[in-house]
VEXDREN-2710 file (C-alpha; in Angstrom, 1 decimal):
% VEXDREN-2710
k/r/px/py/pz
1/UNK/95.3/118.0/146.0
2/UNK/97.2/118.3/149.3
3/UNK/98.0/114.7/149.2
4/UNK/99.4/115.5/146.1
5/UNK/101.5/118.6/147.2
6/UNK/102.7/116.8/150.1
7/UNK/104.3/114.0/147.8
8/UNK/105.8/116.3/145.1
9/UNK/107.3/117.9/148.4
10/UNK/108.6/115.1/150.3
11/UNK/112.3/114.8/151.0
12/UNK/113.1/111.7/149.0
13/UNK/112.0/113.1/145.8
14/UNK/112.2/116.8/146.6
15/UNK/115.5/117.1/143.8
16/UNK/113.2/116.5/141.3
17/UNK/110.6/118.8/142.4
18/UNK/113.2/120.8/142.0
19/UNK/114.3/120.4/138.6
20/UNK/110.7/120.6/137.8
21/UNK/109.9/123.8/139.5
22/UNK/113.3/125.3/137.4
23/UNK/111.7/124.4/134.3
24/UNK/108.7/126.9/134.6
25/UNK/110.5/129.3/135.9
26/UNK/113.2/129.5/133.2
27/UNK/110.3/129.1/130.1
28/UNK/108.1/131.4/132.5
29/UNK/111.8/133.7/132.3
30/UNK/112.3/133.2/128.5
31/UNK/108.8/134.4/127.5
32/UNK/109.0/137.3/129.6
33/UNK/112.1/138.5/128.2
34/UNK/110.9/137.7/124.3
35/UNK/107.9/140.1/125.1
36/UNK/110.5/142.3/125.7
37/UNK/112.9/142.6/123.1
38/UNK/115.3/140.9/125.0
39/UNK/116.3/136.4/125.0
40/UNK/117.8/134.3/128.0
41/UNK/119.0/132.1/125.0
42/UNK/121.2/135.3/123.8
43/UNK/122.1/135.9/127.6
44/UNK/122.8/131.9/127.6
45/UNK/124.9/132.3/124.7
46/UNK/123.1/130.7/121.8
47/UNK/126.4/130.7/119.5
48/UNK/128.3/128.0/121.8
49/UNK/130.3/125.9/119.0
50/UNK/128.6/122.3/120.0
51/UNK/130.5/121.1/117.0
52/UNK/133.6/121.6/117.4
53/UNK/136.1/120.4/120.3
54/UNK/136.9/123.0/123.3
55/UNK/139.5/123.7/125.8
56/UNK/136.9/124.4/128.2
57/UNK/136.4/121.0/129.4
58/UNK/132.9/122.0/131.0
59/UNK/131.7/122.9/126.8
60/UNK/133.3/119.4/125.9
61/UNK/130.8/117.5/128.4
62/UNK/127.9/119.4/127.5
63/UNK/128.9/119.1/123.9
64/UNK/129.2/115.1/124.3
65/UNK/125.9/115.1/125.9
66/UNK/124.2/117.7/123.4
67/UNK/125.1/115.5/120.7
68/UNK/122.5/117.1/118.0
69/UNK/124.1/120.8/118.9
70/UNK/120.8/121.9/120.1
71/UNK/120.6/125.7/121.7
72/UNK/121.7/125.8/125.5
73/UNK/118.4/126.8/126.7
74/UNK/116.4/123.9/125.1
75/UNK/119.3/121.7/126.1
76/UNK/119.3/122.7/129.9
77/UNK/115.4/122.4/129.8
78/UNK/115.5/118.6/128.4
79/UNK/118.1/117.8/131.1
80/UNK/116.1/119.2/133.6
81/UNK/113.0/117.3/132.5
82/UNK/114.7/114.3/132.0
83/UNK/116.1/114.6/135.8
84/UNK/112.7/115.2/137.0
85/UNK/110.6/112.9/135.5
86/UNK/113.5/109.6/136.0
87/UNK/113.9/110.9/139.4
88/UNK/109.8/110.4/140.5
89/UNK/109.3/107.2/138.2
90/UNK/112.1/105.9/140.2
91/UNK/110.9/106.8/143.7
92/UNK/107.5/105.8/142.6
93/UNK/108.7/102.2/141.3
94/UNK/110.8/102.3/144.8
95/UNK/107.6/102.4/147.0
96/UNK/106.0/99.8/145.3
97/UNK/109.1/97.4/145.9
98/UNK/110.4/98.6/149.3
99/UNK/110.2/101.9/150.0
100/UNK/111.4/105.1/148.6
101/UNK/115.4/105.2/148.2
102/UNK/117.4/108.3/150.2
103/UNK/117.1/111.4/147.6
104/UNK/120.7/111.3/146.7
105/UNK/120.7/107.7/145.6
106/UNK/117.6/108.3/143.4
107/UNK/119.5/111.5/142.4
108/UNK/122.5/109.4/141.0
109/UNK/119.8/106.8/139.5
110/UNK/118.0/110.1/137.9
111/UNK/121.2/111.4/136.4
112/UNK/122.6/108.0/134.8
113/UNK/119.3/107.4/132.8
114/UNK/119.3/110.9/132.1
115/UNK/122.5/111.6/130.3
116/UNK/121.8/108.9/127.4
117/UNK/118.3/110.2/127.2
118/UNK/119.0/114.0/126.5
119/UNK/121.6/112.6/124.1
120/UNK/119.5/110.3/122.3
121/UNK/116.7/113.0/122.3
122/UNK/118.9/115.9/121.2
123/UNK/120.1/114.1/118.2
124/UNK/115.8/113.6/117.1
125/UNK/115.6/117.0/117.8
126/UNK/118.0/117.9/115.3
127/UNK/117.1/116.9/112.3
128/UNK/113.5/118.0/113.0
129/UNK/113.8/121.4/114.4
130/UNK/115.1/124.2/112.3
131/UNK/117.3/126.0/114.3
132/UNK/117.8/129.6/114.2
133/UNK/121.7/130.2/114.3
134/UNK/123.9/128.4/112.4
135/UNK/126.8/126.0/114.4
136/UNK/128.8/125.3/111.6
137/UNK/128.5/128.8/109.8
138/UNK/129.7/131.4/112.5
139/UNK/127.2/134.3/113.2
140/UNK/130.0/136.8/112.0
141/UNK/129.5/134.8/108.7
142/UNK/126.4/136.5/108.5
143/UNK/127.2/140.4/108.5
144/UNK/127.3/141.7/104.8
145/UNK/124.4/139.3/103.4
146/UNK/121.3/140.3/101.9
147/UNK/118.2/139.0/103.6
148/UNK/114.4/139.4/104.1
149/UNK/112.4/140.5/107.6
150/UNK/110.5/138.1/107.9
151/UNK/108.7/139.2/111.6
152/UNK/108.8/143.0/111.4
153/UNK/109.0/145.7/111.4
154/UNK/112.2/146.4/112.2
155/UNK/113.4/149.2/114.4
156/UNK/115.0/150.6/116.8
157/UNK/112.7/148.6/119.2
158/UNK/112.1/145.1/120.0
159/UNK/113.8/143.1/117.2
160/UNK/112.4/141.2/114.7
161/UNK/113.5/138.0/112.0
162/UNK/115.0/138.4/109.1
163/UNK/115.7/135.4/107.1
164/UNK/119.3/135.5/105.5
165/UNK/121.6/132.5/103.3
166/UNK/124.8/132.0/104.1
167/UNK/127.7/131.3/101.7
168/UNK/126.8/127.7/101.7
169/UNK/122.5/128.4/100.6
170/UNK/121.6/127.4/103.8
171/UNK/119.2/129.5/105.4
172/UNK/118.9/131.1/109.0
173/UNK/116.0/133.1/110.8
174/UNK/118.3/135.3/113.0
175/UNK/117.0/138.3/115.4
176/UNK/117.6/141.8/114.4
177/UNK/116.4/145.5/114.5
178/UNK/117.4/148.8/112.4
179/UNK/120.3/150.3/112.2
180/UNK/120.2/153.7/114.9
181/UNK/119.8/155.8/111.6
182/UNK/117.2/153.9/109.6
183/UNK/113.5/153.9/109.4
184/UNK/111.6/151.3/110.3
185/UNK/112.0/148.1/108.0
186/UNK/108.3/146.9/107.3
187/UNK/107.9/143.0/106.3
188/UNK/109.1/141.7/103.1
189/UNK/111.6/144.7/102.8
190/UNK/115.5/143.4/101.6
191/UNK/117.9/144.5/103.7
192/UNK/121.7/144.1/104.2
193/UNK/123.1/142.8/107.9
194/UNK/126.1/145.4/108.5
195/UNK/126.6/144.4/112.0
196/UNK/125.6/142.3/115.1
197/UNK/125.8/142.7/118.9
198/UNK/125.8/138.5/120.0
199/UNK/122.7/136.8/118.3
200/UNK/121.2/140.4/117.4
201/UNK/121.8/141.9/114.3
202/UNK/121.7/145.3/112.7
203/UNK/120.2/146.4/109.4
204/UNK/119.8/148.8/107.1
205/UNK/117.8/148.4/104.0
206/UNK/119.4/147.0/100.5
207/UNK/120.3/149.4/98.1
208/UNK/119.0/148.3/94.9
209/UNK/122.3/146.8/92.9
210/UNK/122.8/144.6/96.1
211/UNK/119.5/142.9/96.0
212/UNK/119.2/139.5/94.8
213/UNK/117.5/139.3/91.4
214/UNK/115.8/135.9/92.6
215/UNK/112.6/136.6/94.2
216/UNK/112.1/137.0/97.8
217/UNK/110.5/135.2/100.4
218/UNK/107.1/136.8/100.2
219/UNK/106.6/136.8/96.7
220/UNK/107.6/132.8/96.0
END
């Protein structure tokens, strides 16, 4: 186990212990603050237009990178993995030539494979994750639509999911709680989005006339 400690730690591949060490921290960060009520995607700012170009030139690289559009957080934890684990396959194929390589030449190794590989993988990720905020529909889309809480109930508190179509019929899981004035919103209840603070949403429940006459989530 030492031995082992003693390698992850050594200065030629230290970077990538690095990177690695970042990537339980920030998950370790993100559960934390889900237990809470509270996201680092939303404080990462999950409603970044990947899809469209930007005159922020830093949003245009990660954009050409992120080529499937997939939330910051997820992309900055691939990127870190990728950097990580290419960085120690490439000082561990290094040793068994020569020697290990200085840690900022494995670093610049680490990044080139890196970039194609969280592009290639963001694209897979894509079309098989569903995400929760729409890129092409803006969140603003969302305010005065029907939907269904889905992970409830909603309050005041903590916020929970409510599953809402946009103007096109596609569907989005987005976070929400009640509206200051409301009681709480149990599972399965209808209720109408009349405002949002970033990702978060406010509710208050459907009136009757507004409700879709289709039947809801639950019952199908």
């Amino acid at each position: 186990m030492s031995a082992l400690l003693e390698h992850v730690m050594s200065p030629e591949v230290r970077p990538f212990a690095i990177a690695a060490a970042m990537i339980v921290i920030v998950g370790s960060i993100e559960v934390v603050s889900m237990l809470v009520g509270a996201s680092l995607s939303e404080m990462l700012g999950t409603n970044i237009d990947f899809a469209h170009p930007s005159d922020n030139g830093v949003i245009n690289a990660i954009s050409w990178i992120n080529v499937g559009g997939v939330p910051l957080l997820i992309f900055l934890l691939l990127l870190l993995g990728a950097f990580s684990i290419t960085g120690f396959l490439i000082q561990d194929i290094a040793r068994l030539v020569a020697g290990p390589l200085p840690a900022t030449l494995a670093s610049v190794g680490a990044i080139a494979v890196s970039i194609p590989l969280v592009r290639a993988t963001s694209r897979a990720m894509a079309r098989v994750i569903p995400k929760d905020e729409s890129y092409v529909v803006g969140l603003g889309d969302l305010v005065g639509r029907i939907g269904e809480v889905v992970i409830g109930p909603l309050d005041q508190g903590p916020p929970g999911k409510v599953s809402v179509a946009d103007v096109h019929g596609n569907r989005h899981f987005v976070w929400a709680v009640a509206a200051p004035t409301s009681a709480p919103l149990p599972q399965g209840t209808m209720v109408l989005l009349v405002d949002r603070d970033g990702t978060r949403f406010v509710a208050v429940k459907a009136d009757d006339e507004l409700r879709p006459s289709k039947p809801s989530l639950s019952s199908s």
